[in-house]
C-alpha positions in Angstrom: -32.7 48.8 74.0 -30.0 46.4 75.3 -32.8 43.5 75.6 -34.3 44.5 71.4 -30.8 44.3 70.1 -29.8 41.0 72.4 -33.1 39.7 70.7 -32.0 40.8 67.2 -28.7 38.8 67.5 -30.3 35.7 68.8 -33.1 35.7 65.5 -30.0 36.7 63.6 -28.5 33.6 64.9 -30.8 31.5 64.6 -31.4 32.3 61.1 -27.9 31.2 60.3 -28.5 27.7 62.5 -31.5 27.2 60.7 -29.7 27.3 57.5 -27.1 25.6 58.7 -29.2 22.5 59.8 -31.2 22.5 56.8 -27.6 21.8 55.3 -27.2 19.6 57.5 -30.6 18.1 56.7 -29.7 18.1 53.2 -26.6 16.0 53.3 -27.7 14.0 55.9 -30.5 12.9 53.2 -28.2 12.7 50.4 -26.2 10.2 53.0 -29.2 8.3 53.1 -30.1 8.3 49.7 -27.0 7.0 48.4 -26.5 4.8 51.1 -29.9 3.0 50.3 -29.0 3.1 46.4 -25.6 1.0 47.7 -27.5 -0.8 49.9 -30.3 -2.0 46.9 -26.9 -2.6 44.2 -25.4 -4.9 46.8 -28.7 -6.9 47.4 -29.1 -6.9 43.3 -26.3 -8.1 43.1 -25.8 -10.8 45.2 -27.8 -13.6 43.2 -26.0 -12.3 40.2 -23.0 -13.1 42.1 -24.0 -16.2 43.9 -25.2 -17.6 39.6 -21.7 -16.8 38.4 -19.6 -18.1 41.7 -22.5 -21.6 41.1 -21.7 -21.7 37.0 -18.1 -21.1 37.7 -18.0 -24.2 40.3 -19.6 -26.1 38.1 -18.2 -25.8 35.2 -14.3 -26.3 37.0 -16.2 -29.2 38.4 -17.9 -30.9 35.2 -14.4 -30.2 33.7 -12.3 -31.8 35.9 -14.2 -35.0 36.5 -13.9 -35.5 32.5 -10.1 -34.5 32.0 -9.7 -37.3 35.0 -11.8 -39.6 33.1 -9.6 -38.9 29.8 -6.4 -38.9 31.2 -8.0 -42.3 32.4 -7.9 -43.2 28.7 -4.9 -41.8 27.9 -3.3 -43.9 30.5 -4.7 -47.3 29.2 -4.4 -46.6 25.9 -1.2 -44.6 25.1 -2.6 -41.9 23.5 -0.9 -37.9 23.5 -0.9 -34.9 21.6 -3.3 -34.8 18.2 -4.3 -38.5 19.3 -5.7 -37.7 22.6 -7.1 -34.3 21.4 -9.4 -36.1 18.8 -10.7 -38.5 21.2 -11.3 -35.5 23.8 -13.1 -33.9 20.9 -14.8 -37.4 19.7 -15.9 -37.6 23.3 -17.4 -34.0 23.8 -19.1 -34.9 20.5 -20.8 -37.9 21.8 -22.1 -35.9 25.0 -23.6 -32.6 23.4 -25.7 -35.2 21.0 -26.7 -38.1 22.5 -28.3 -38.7 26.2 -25.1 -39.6 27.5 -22.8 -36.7 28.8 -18.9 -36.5 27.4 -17.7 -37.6 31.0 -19.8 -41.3 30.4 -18.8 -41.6 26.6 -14.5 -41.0 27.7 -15.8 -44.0 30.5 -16.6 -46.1 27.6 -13.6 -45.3 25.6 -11.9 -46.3 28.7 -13.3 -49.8 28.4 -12.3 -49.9 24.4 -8.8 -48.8 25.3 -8.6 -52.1 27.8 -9.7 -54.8 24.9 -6.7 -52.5 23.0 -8.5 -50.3 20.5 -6.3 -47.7 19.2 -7.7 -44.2 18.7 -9.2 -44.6 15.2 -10.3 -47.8 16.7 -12.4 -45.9 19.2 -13.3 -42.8 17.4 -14.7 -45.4 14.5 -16.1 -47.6 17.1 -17.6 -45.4 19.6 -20.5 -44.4 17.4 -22.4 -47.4 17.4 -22.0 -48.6 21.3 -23.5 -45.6 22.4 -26.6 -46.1 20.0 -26.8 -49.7 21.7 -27.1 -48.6 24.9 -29.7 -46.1 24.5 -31.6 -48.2 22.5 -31.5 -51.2 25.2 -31.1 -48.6 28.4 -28.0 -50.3 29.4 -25.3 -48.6 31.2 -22.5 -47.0 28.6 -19.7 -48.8 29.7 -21.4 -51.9 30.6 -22.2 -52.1 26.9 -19.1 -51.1 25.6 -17.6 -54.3 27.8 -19.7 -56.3 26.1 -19.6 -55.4 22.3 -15.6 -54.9 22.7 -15.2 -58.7 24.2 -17.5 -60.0 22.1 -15.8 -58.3 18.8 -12.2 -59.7 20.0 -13.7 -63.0 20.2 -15.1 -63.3 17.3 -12.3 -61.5 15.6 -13.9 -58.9 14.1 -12.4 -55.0 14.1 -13.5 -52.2 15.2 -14.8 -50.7 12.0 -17.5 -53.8 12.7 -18.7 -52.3 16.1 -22.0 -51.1 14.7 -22.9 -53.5 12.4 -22.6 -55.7 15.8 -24.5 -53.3 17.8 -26.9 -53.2 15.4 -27.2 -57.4 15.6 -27.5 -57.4 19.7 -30.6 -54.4 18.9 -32.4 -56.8 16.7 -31.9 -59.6 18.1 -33.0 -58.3 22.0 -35.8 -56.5 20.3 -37.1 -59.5 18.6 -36.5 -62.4 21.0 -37.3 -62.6 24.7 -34.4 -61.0 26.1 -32.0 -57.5 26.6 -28.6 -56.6 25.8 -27.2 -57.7 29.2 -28.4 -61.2 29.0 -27.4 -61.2 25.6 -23.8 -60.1 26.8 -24.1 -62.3 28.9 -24.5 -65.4 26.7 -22.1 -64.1 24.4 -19.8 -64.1 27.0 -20.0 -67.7 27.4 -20.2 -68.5 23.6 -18.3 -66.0 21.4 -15.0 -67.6 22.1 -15.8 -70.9 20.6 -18.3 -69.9 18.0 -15.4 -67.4 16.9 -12.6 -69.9 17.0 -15.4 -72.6 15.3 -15.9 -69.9 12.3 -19.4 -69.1 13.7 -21.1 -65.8 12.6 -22.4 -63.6 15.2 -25.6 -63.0 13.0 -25.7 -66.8 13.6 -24.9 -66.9 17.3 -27.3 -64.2 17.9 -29.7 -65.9 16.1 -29.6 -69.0 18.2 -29.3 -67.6 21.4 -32.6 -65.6 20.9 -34.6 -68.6 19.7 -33.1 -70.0 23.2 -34.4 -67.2 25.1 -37.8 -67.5 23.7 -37.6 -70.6 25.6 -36.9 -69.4 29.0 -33.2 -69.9 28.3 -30.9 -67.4 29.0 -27.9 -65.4 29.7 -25.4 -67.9 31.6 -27.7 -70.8 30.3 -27.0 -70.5 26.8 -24.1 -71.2 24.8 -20.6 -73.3 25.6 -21.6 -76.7 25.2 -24.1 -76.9 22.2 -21.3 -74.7 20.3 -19.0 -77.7 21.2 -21.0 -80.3 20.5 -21.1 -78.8 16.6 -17.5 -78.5 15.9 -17.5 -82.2 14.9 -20.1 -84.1 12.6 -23.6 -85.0 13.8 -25.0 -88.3 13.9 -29.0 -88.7 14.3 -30.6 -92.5 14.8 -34.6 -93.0 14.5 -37.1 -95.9 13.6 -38.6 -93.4 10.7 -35.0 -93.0 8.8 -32.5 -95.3 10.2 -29.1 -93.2 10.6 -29.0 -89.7 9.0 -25.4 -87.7 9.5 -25.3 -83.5 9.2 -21.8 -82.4 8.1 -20.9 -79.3 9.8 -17.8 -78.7 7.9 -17.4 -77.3 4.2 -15.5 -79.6 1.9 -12.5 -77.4 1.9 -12.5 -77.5 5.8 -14.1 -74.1 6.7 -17.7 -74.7 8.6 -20.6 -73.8 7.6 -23.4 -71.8 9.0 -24.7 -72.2 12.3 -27.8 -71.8 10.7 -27.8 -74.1 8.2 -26.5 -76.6 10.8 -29.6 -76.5 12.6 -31.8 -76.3 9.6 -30.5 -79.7 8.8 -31.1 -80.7 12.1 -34.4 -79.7 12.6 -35.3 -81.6 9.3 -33.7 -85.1 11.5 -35.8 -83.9 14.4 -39.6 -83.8 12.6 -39.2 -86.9 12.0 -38.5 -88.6 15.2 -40.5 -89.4 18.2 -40.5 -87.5 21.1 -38.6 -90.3 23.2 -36.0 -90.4 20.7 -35.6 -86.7 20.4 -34.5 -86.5 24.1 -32.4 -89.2 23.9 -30.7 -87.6 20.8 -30.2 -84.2 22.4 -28.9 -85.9 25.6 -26.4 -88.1 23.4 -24.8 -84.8 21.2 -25.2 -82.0 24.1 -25.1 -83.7 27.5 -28.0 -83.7 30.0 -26.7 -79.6 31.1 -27.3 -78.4 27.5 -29.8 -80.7 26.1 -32.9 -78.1 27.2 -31.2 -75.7 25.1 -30.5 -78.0 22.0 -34.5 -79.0 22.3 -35.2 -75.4 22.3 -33.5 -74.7 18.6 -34.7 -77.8 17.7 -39.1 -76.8 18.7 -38.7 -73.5 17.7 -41.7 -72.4 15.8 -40.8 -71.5 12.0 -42.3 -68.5 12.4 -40.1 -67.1 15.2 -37.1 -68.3 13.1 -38.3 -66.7 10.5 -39.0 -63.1 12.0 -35.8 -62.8 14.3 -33.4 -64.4 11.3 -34.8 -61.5 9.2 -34.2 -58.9 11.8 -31.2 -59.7 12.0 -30.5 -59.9 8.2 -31.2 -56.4 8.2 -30.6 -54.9 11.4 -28.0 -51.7 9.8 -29.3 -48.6 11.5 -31.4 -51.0 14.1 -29.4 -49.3 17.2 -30.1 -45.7 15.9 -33.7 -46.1 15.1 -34.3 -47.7 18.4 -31.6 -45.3 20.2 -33.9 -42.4 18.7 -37.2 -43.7 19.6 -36.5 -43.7 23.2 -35.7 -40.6 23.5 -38.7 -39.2 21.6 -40.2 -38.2 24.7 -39.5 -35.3 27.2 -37.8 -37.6 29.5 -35.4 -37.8 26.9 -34.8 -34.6 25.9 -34.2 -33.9 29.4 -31.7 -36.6 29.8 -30.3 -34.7 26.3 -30.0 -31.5 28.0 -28.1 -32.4 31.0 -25.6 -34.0 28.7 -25.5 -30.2 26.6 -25.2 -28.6 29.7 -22.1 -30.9 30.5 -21.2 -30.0 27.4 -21.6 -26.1 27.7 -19.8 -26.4 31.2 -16.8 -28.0 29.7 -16.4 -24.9 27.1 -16.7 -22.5 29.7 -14.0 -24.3 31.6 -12.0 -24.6 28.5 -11.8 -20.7 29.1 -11.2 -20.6 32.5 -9.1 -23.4 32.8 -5.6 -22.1 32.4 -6.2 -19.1 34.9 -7.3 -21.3 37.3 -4.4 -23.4 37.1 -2.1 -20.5 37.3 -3.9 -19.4 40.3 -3.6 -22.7 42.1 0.1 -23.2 41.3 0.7 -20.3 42.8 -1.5 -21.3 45.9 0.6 -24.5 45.5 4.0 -22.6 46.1 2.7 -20.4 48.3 1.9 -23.4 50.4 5.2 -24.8 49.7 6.9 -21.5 51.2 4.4 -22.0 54.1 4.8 -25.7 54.8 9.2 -24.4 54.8 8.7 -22.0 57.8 9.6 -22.0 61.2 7.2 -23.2 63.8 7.6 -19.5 65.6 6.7 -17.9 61.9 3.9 -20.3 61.3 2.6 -19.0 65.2 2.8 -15.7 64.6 0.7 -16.4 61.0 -1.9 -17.6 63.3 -2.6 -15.1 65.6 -2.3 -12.6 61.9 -4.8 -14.8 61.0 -7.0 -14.5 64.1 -7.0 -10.7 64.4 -8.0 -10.6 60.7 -11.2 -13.0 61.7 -12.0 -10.7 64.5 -11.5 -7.5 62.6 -14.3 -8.6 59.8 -17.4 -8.5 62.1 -16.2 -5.2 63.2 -15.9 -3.8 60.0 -19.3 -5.0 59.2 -20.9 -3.1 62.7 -18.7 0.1 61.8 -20.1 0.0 58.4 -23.5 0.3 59.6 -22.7 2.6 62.3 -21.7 5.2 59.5 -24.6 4.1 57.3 -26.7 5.3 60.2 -24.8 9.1 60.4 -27.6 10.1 57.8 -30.3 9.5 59.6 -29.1 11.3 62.6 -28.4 14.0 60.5 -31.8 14.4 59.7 -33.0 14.4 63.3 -30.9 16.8 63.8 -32.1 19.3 61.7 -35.5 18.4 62.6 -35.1 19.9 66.9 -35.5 23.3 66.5 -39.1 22.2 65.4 -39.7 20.5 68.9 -39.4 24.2 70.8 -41.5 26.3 68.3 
């Protein structure tokens, strides 16, 4: 009787120890469960996190590298408040619609405020220099060097910066040459065809006949220009002496153009000996190959690059345009919208971050004022903190794993049935 009720409390017993482990069980598996559901948000989540930390970085980056490059312009060319703010806008303009990014146009407004263009100069200006140099492929500010010197030296304003642009595309486009060697020649010439009264519909006219002689960039230029500024004299079995005025009667000169019309009309009619010796008398034995080059220029290659030129307005554009009419370009145009979009976002998040690194800035400060014994102990803080994280992270899993032993627990009394 003893051993029957002994026996009746143990199955009572373990009646209440099953029930208890299948609690056990229970929680042990709702441990698990939510762990894993944890577990999966954290793994979800860490691209999501790892996008916004990337867009974040990048747009502080993007953002920074073009404030550096405007404060670059602000520097050079004086401007602050509403001045600097409409170039800053002109700028981010020029980046979210062309295939250069807002960064590369405040690069070339740089080079506009060295040849001392004022803001309306630039916002007026900038237009046309960037269609130039995707039309021709040219670097940005490499072009804007070369249409701002070239526009000082020929005295013309800024307002005139895309009508000149617009010159340099027809004239590369319809003579055997580019933009750089053009700049190039220009650089050389524009000063005195400027102070001689020269056009640079003119001067761009000559220099591409020059180059569709194999004569270019540093070639071209200085000396013929000189060799104009005074009245031409031309001596030849077929007409005796024949003199080409190069000035108007009230002083002013006249065309480059016309100039070597008349010229050319002296030239037919000499002999080849005696057009050498002619070219070598006005230009010098340097410049004569050149001078024979305007002089043998066929009448129809006059013909087609003086009419480019005569109406080159919207040239840059249309070319600017064609070039990127492919998906090359509109790649290049996206990269230069995504500058753009990264610069609004930083716009936003901007002034917190700059909050949050002067603080980091004073903190520092505070830091840098310390004792050497303070700045020690820091340290080993510092240290112990280090040490503590992998722990955490062990720990952390340790509990992670109480679940599952839970549920072996509950799972023994089935090993001695």
């Amino acid at each position: 009787v003893e051993t029957e009720n002994e026996l009746k409390r143990l199955k009572s017993e373990a009646k209440n120890a099953n029930s208890e482990l299948a609690k056990i069980s229970e929680a042990g598996q709702v441990l698990q469960n939510a762990g894993d559901k944890i577990s999966g948000a954290g793994e979800k989540l860490l691209p999501i996190t790892a996008g916004v930390t990337a867009l974040g970085t990048a747009a502080v980056k993007t953002a920074s590298d073009f404030d550096s490059a405007m404060s670059k312009v602000a520097a050079v060319s004086g401007a602050t408040g509403d001045d600097l703010q409409a170039l800053r806008d002109k700028a981010r303009e020029m980046g979210s619609k062309t295939k250069f990014s807002a960064s590369e146009a405040a690069e070339a407004m740089n080079y506009m405020a060295m040849a001392g263009w004022k803001t309306n100069d630039m916002l007026s200006g900038i237009d046309g220099i960037m269609n130039l140099a995707a039309a021709s492929g040219e670097d940005l500010a490499t072009t804007s060097d070369i249409v701002t010197d070239a526009l000082t030296a020929f005295g013309l304003t800024a307002q005139g910066s895309g009508h000149f642009a617009d010159v340099l595309a027809a004239a590369s486009s319809n003579a055997n040459t580019n933009v750089s060697m053009l700049g190039e020649s220009f650089k050389y010439c524009a000063p005195i065809a400027g102070a001689l009264g020269f056009s640079c519909e003119d001067t761009a006219e000559a220099l591409g006949l020059m180059a569709n002689a194999g004569i270019k960039s540093t070639q071209s230029g200085t000396s013929i220009m000189t060799a104009l500024s005074g009245d031409v004299k031309f001596c030849s079995a077929a007409f005796g002496e024949m003199e080409i005025a190069t000035s108007n009667s009230d002083g002013s000169m006249r065309s480059l153009s016309d100039i070597l019309a008349d010229c050319r009309v002296a030239f037919d009619q000499m002999s080849e000996s005696e057009k050498a010796s002619a070219a070598e008398t006005l230009v010098g034995k340097n410049a004569m190959s050149g001078f024979l080059a305007l002089m043998n220029a066929a009448p129809a290659d006059i013909d087609k690059l003086s009419g480019a030129i005569a109406n080159c307005d919207g040239t840059s554009l249309s070319m600017a345009e064609t070039m990127q009419d492919n998906l090359a370009g509109q790649l290049t145009i996206l990269k230069s919208q995504l500058e753009e979009l990264a610069i609004s976002f930083s716009d936003i998040l901007m002034p917190t971050i700059r909050s949050i690194v002067s603080r980091i800035q004073e903190l520092v400060d505070k830091l840098n004022q310390l004792d050497p014994q303070t700045k020690e102990t820091i340290a080993k803080i510092a240290l112990v903190a280090a040490a503590l994280g992998p722990m955490l992270v062990v720990l952390g899993k340790t509990i992670s794993s109480v679940g599952t032993v839970f549920s072996a627990v509950s799972k023994l009394p089935a090993l001695f049935s």
